[in-house]
N, C-alpha and C positions, 0 to 999 in steps of 0.2 A: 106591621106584621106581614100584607102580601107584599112589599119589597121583599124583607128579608128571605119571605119564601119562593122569592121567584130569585132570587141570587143566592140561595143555596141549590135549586132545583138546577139554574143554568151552570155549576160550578161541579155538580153530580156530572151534569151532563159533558159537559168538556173532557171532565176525568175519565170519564166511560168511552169517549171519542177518542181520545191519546191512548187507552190503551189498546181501544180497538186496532187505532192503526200502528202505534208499534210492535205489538203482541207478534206477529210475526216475525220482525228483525230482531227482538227477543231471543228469539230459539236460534235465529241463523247464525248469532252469536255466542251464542249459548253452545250451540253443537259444532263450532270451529275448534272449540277446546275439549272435543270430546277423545278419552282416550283409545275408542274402539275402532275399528279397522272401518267399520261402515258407519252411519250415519242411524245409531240409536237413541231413543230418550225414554227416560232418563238417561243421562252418559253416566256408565260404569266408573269412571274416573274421569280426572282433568289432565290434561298435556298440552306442550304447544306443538308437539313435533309434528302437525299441519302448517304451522306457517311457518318451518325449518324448508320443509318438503316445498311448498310453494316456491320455496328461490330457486328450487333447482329442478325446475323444470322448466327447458329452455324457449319452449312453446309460449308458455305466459310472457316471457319477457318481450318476444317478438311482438304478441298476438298487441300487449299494453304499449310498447312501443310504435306501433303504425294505428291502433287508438288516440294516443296524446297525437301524433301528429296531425292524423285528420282533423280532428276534432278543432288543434287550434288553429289549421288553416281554414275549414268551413266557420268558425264565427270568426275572425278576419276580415275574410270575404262576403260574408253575409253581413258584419258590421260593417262593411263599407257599403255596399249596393243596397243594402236594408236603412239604412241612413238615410243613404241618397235621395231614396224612392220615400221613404216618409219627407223627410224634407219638399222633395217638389209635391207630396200629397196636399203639404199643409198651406204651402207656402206658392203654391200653382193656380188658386185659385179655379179650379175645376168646377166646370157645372154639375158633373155627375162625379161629385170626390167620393161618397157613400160607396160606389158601385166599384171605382177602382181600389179602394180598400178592400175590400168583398173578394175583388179578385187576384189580389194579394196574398191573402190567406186563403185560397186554394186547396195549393198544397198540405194544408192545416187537415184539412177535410177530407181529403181524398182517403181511401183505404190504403194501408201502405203496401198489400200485397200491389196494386194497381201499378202504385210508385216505381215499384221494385224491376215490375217486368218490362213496363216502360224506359224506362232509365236502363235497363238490363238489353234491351233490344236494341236502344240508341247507341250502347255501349260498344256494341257488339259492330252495328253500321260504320260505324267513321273508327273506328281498330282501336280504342282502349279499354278493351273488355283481354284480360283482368289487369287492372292497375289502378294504383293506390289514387291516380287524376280521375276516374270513373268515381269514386267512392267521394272524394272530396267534394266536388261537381253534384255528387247523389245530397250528403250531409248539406251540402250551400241550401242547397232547393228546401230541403227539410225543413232548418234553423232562419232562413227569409221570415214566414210569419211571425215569428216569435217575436224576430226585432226589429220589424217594420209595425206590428199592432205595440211592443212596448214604448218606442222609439216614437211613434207617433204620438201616441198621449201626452208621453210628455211634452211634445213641441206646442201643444194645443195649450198648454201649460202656463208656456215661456210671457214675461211681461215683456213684450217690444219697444216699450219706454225705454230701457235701459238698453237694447239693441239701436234704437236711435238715438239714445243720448253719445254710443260708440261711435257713430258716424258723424254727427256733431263735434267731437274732437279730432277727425279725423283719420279713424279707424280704415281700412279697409277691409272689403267681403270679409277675408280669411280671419282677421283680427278682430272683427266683429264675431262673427261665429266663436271664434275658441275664448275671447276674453267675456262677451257677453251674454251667448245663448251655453254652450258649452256648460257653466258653472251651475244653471237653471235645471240641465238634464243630466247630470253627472249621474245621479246614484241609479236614472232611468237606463243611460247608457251601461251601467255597470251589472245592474238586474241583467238586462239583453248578452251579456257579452257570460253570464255564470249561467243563467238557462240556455244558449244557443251551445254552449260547451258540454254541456250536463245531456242533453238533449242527441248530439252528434254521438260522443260519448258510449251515450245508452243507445244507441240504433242497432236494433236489431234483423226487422223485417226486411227493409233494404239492401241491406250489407248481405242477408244471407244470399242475394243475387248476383253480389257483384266480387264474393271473396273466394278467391283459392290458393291456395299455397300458401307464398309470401307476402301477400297481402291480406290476409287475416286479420282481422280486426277482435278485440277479447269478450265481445258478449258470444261471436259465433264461437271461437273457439272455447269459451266456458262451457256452450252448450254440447260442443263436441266431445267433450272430456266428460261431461256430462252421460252421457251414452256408453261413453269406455266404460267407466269408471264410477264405483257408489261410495268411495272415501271422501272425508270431511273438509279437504282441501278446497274444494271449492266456495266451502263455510267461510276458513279463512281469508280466502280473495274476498269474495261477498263481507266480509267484514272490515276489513281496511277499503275497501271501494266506501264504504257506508259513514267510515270515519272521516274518507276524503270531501262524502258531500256534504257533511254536516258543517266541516273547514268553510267548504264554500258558500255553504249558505248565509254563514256566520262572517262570512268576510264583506257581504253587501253591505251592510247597515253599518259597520266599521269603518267603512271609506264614506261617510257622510258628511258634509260639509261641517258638522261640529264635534267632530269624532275626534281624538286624539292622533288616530293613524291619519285621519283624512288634513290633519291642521300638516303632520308632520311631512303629507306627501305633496303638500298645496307649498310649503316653505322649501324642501328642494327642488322645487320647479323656479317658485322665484329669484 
């Protein structure tokens, strides 16, 4: 009887958690389809002519355009230097490894106004203030902890038997790594590489320092249309943005070594 009542009480309690937290993106969804000129609720009626209206304003498609790009070159770049730097963490045998991890994740820590004007100042010093290499260079710094603390767990992970059994046939470095450790941290690398995206992405404190014009990145400029503007358009971005992450989140655990996608993307490599 206290099982059963402590697993209906924790099952109350989840319910009540999930709807706490999507209760919100509820409505924001909810009021993309609103028929009224502003942004009321109840909505009077339902419409999509918000996300007609969102194509054709050419500001979004810029602001989403120089987003996807940062974005996929800061985790890029941060998957490669975030690699690197876990790798010699793990693999450097350091006396004080704790303390270089620590200062790793840093940037994690810091407040991002801090980030912003620092990164804003240096920008400004050596002349690429404003340009879209300031922001990317900004997002790198950002998306480093994410995939140096995820990226390294997993390496702590890895069974080295089978990194040595590579070398025993006569694998080298590179072929060790990608045939032995590699397959060990795939879905770790894969986690790093949707939150450094998702994370660049959604930056906003930063970018507000370092965007103008043509380099606009779309949380600033949501926000700025934001202020123009009290119509439900921005509902509808905010809703397919929302549909985008839920793709991604859903697409981790699907490239898993006994996944279906993950068999079929492991057989066109072979």
């Amino acid at each position: 009887m206290k099982i059963s009542a402590l697993r209906i009480a924790g099952a109350i309690y989840l319910v009540l958690f999930v709807v706490f937290m999507l209760a919100p993106l509820f409505f924001v969804v909810l009021n993309s389809f609103n028929q009224a000129k502003f942004s009321i609720f109840p909505p009077p009626g339902f419409s999509v002519q918000w996300y007609i209206k969102l194509f054709r304003i050419p500001d979004f498609a810029l602001a989403l355009k120089n987003s996807l790009l940062i974005a996929l070159l800061a985790t890029l770049i941060g998957l490669f230097l975030g690699g690197g730097a876990s790798l010699a963490l793990v693999r450097g045998r350091w006396r004080r490894e704790g303390l270089l991890q620590s200062l790793a994740l840093v940037p994690m820590l810091l407040p991002k106004i801090i980030m912003g004007i620092a990164i804003f100042i240096a920008a400004i010093r050596i002349g690429l203030y404003p340009s879209l290499i300031s922001l990317v260079v900004a997002h790198t710094v950002l998306v480093l902890p994410y995939v140096i603390s995820i990226v390294t767990s997993n390496l702590r992970q890895v069974v080295r038997a089978q990194e040595e059994a590579a070398v025993d046939l006569g694998a080298n470095p590179w072929q060790t790594f990608w045939l032995a450790t590699m397959p060990q941290i795939r879905r770790g690398v894969l986690l790093a590489v949707v939150i450094a995206f998702v994370v660049s992405f959604d930056e906003f404190d930063v970018s507000l320092f370092l965007t103008r014009g043509d380099n606009m990145t779309l949380p600033i400029r949501m926000y700025l249309y934001m202020q123009e503007l009290e119509d439900p358009s921005l509902a509808a971005l905010s809703t397919l943005l929302i549909g985008v992450s839920i793709l991604l989140v859903a697409l981790v655990p699907s490239l898993g070594s006994g996944s279906p996608l993950g068999v079929l993307l492991r057989g066109r490599r072979a």
